[in-house]
mmCIF file of the C-alpha atoms, coordinates in Angstrom:
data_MODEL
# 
_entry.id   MODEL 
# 
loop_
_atom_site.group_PDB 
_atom_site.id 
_atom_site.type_symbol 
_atom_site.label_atom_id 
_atom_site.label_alt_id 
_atom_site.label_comp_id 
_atom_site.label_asym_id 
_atom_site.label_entity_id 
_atom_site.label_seq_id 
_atom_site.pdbx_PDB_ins_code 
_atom_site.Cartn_x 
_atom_site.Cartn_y 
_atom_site.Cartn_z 
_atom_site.occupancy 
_atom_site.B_iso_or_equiv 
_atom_site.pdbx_formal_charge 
_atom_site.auth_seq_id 
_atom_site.auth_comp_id 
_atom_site.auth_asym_id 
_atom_site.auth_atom_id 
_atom_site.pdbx_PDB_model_num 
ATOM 1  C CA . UNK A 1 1  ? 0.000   0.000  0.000   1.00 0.00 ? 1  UNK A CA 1 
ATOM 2  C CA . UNK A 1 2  ? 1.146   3.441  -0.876  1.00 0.00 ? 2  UNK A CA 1 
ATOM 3  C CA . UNK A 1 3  ? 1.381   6.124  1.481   1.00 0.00 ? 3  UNK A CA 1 
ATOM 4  C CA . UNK A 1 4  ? -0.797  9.409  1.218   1.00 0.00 ? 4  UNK A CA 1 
ATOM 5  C CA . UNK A 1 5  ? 1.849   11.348 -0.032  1.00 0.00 ? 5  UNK A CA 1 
ATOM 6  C CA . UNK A 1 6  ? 2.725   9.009  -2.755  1.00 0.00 ? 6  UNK A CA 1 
ATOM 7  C CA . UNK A 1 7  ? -0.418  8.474  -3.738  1.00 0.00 ? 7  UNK A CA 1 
ATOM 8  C CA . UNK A 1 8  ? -0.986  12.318 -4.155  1.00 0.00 ? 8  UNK A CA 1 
ATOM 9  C CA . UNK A 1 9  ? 2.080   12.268 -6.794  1.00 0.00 ? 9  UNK A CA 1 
ATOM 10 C CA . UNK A 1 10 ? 1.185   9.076  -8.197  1.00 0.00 ? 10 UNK A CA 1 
ATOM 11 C CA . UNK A 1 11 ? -2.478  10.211 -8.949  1.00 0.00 ? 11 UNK A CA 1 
ATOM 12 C CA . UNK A 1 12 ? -1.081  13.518 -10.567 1.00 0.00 ? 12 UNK A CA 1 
ATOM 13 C CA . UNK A 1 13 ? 1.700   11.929 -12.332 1.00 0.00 ? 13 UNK A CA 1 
ATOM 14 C CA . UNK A 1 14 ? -0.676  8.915  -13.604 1.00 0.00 ? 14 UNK A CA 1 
ATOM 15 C CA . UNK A 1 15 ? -3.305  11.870 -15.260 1.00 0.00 ? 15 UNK A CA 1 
ATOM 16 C CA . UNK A 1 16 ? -0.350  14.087 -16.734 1.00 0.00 ? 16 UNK A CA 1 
ATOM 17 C CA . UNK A 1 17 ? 0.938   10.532 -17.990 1.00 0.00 ? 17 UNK A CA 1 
ATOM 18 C CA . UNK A 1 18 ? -2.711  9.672  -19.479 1.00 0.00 ? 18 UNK A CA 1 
ATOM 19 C CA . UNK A 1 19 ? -3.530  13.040 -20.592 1.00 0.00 ? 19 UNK A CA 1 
ATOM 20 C CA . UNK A 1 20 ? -0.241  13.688 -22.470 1.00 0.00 ? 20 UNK A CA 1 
ATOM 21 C CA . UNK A 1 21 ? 0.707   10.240 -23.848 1.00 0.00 ? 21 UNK A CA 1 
ATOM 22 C CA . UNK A 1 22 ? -2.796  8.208  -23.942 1.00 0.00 ? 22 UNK A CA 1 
ATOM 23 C CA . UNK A 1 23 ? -5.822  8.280  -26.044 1.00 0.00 ? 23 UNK A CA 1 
ATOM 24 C CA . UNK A 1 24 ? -9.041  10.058 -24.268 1.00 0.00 ? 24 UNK A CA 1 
ATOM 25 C CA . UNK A 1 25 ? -10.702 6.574  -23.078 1.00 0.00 ? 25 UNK A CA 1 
ATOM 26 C CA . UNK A 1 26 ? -7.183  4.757  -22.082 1.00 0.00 ? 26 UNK A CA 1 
ATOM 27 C CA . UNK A 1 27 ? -6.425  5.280  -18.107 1.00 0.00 ? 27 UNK A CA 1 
ATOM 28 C CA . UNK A 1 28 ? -3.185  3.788  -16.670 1.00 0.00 ? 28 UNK A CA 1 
ATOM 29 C CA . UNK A 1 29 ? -3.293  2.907  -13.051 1.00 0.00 ? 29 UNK A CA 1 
ATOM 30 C CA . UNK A 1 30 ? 0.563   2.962  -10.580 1.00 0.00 ? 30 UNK A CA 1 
ATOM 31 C CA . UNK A 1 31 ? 1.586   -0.466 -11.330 1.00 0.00 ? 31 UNK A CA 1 
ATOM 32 C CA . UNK A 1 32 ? 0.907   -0.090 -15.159 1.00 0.00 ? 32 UNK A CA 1 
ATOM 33 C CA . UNK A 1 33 ? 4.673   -0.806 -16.687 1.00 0.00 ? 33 UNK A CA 1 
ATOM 34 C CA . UNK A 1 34 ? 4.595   2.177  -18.750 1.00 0.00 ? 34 UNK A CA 1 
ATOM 35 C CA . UNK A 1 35 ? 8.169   1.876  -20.339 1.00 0.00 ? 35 UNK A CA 1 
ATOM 36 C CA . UNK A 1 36 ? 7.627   -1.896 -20.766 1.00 0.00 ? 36 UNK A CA 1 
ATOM 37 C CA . UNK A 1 37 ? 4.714   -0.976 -22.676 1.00 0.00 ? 37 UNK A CA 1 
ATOM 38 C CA . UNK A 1 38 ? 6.071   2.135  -24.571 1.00 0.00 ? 38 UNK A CA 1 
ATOM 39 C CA . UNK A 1 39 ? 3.972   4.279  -22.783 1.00 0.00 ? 39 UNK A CA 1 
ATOM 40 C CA . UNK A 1 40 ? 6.714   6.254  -22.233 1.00 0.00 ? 40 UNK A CA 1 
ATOM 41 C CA . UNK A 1 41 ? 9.789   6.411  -24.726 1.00 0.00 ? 41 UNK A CA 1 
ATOM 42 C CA . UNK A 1 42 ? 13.488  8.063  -24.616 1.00 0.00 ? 42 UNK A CA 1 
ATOM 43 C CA . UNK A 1 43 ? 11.950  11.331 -25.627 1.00 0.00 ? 43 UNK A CA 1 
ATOM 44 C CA . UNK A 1 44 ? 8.911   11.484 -23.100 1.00 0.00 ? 44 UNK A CA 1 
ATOM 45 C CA . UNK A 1 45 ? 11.113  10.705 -20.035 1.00 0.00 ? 45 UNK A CA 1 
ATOM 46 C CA . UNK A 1 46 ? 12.045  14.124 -20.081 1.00 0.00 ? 46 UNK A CA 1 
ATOM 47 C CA . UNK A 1 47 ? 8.689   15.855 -20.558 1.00 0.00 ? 47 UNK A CA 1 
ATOM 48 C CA . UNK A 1 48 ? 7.941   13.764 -17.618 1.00 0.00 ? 48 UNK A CA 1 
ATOM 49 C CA . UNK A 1 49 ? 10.969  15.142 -16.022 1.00 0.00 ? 49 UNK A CA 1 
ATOM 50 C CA . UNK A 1 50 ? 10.604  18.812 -16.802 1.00 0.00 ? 50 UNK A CA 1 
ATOM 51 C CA . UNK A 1 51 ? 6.724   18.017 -15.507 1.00 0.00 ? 51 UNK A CA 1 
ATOM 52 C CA . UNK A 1 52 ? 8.225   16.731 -12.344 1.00 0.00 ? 52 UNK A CA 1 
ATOM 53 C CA . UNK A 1 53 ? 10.228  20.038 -11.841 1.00 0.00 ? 53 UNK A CA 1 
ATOM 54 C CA . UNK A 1 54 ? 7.150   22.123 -12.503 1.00 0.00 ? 54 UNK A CA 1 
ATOM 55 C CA . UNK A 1 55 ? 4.295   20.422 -10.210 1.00 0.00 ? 55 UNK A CA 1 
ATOM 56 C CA . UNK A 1 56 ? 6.603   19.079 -7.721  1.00 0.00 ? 56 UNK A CA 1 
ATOM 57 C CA . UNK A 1 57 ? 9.427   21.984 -7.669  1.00 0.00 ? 57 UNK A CA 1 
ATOM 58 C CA . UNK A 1 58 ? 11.878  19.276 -7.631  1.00 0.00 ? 58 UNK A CA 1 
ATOM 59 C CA . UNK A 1 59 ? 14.697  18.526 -9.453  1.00 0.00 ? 59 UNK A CA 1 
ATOM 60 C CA . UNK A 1 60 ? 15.565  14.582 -9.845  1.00 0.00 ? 60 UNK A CA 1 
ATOM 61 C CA . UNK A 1 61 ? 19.894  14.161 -9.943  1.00 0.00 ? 61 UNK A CA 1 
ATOM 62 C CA . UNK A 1 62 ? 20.697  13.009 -13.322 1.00 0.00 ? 62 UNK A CA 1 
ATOM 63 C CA . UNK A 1 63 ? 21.772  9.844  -12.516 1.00 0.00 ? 63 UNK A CA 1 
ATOM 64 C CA . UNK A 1 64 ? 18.110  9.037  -11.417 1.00 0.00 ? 64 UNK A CA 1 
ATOM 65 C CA . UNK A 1 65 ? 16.826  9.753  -15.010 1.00 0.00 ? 65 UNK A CA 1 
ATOM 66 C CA . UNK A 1 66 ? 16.984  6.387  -16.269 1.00 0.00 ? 66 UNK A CA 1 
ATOM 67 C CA . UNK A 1 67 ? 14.497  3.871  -17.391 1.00 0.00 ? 67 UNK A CA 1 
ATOM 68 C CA . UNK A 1 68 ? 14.248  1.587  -14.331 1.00 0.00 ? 68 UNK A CA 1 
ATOM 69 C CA . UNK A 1 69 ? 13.091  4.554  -11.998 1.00 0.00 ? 69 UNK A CA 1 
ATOM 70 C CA . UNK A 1 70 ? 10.303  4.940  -14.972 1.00 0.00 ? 70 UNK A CA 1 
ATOM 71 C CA . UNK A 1 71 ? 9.063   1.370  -14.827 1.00 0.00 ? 71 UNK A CA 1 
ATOM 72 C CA . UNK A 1 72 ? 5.535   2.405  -13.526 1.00 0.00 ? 72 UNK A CA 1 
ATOM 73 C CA . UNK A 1 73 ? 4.491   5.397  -12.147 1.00 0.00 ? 73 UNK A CA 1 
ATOM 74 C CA . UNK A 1 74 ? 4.261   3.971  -8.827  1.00 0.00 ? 74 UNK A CA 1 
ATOM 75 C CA . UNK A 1 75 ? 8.498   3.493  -9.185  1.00 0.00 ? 75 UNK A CA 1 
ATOM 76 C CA . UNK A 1 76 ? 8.875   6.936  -10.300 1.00 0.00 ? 76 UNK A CA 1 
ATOM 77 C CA . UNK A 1 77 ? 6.186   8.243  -7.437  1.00 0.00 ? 77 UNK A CA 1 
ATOM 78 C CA . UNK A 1 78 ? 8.775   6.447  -4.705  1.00 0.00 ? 78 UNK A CA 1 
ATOM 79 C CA . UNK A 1 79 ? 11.511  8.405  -5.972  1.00 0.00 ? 79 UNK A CA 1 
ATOM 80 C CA . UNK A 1 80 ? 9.583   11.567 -6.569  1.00 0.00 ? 80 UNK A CA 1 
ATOM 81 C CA . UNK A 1 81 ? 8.866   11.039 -2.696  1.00 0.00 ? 81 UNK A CA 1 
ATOM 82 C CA . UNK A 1 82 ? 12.350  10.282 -1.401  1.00 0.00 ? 82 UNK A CA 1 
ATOM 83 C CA . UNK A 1 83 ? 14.138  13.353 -3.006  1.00 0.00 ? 83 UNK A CA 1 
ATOM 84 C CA . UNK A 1 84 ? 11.341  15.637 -1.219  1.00 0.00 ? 84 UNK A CA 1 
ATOM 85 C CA . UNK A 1 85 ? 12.056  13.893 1.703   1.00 0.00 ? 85 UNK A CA 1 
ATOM 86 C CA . UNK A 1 86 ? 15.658  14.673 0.722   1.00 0.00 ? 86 UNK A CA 1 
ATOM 87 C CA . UNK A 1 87 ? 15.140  18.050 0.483   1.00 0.00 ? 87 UNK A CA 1 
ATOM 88 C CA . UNK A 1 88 ? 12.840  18.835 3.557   1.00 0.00 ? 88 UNK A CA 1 
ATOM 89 C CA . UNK A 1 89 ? 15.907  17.176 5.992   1.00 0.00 ? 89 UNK A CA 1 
ATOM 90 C CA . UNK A 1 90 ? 18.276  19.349 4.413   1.00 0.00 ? 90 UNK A CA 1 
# 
């Protein structure tokens, strides 16, 4: 089970995900393998990146761009969680 916070990001990320990659009627849900399914590609990584710094005001480390940590959006919503953790101990 997800926590609260990471199911907020995971709901967002999920609809910008649908919305920007999917046809109207197609949903995906967190465990969905997006890259596995080419849901996402090389390309869209980084829209999904640069959508990450916008809603989230976060910045993921380059070496965290890669496609294991884009699996499924319940993957990317764990590390999306752990660098805001990051952040607010700092």
């Amino acid at each position: 089970m997800l926590n609260e916070s990471v199911q907020s990001v995971s709901a967002k990320l999920c609809q910008f995900i649908t919305h920007s990659y999917l046809d109207d009627d197609e949903l995906i849900a967190p465990d969905t393998p997006i890259i596995e399914l080419n849901i996402l590609d090389s390309a869209s990584i980084f829209d999904v990146v640069e959508y990450i710094h916008r809603e989230f005001a976060l910045r993921l480390p380059v070496i965290d761009i890669h496609p294991d940590n884009f699996a499924s959006v319940e993957v990317l919503s764990k590390l999306v969680e752990h660098h805001r953790n990051k952040e607010n101990t700092l």
